[in-house]
C-alpha positions, -999 to +999 in steps of 0.1 A: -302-151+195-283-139+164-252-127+185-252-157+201-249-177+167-225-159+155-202-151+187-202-194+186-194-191+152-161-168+154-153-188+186-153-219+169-132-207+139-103-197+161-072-217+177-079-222+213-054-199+228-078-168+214-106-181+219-099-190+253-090-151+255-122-134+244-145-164+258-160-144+283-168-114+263-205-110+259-212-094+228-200-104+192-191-071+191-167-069+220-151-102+201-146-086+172-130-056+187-107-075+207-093-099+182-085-070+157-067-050+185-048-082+191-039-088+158-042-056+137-010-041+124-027-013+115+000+007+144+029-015+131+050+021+125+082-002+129+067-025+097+057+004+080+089+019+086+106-009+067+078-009+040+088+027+035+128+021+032+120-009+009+105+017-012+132+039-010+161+017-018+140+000-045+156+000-083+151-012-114+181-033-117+177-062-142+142-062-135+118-049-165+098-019-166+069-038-160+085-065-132+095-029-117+063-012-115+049-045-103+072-047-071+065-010-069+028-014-068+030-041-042+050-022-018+027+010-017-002-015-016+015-026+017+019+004+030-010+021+023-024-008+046-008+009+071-015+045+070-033+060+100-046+094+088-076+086+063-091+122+046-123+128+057-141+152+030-140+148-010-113+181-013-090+160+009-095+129-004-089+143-041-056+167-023-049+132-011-051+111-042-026+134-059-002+137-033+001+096-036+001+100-075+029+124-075+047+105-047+042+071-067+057+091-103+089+102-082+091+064-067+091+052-100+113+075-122+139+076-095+141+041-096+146+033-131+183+025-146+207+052-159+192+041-196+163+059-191+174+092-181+163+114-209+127+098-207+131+108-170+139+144-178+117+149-204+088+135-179+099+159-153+102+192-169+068+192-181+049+218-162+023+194-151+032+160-138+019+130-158-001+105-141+016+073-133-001+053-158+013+080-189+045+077-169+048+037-168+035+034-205+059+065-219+088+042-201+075+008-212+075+024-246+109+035-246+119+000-232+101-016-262+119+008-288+153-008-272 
């Protein structure tokens, strides 16, 4: 009874064209798993491709520090959206999370203008990486001193 309500349900919240392509499914689950292989872009590597050069080519230009980080944050968002390989115990999800922190610093202090170059090298030769958040507000405080 319950799959029935809701397999009605999803089939009446969707154009016709998909519904008329998962109507004779039987299960709600079979529904579900259909339409998100139809529409995922979860294996979009050509869109996560361009995600990834967006990030590359991104700099500061006459956007502020904080505009910057902003557009910066958006983009990984996006592509994290995208990545396929997901760590599956608590050392590799920690490895992970700072692999990503260190990979977001270097996005960002690569990115900024020429005018903040010294704060770049004096972030960088520090034996241990700063997180991003000590990074953005060490640069937003040298953008405020200007």
């Amino acid at each position: 009874m319950e799959n029935s309500v809701v397999l009605a349900f999803l089939l009446n919240t969707m154009t016709q064209s998909v519904a008329r392509s998962v109507q004779l499914l039987e299960t709600t689950q079979e529904v579900w798993e259909t339409v998100a292989h139809m529409f995922s872009q979860k294996q979009n590597f050509a869109q996560a491709f361009e995600i990834c050069s967006q990030l590359c080519q991104l700099c500061q230009g006459d956007l502020s520090v904080t505009e910057y980080a902003i557009e910066l944050k958006h983009l990984w968002s996006e592509v994290d959206h995208y990545r396929t390989s997901v760590p599956q115990c608590s050392i590799d999800v920690d490895r992970f999370q700072k692999y990503l922190e260190e990979e977001w610093v270097q996005n960002f202090l690569s990115g900024l203008n020429l005018k903040y170059e010294s704060v770049r090298i004096q972030l960088l030769i520090r034996d241990i990486l700063s997180s991003l958040g000590q990074v953005f507000s060490t640069v937003l405080s040298e953008e405020t001193r200007r």
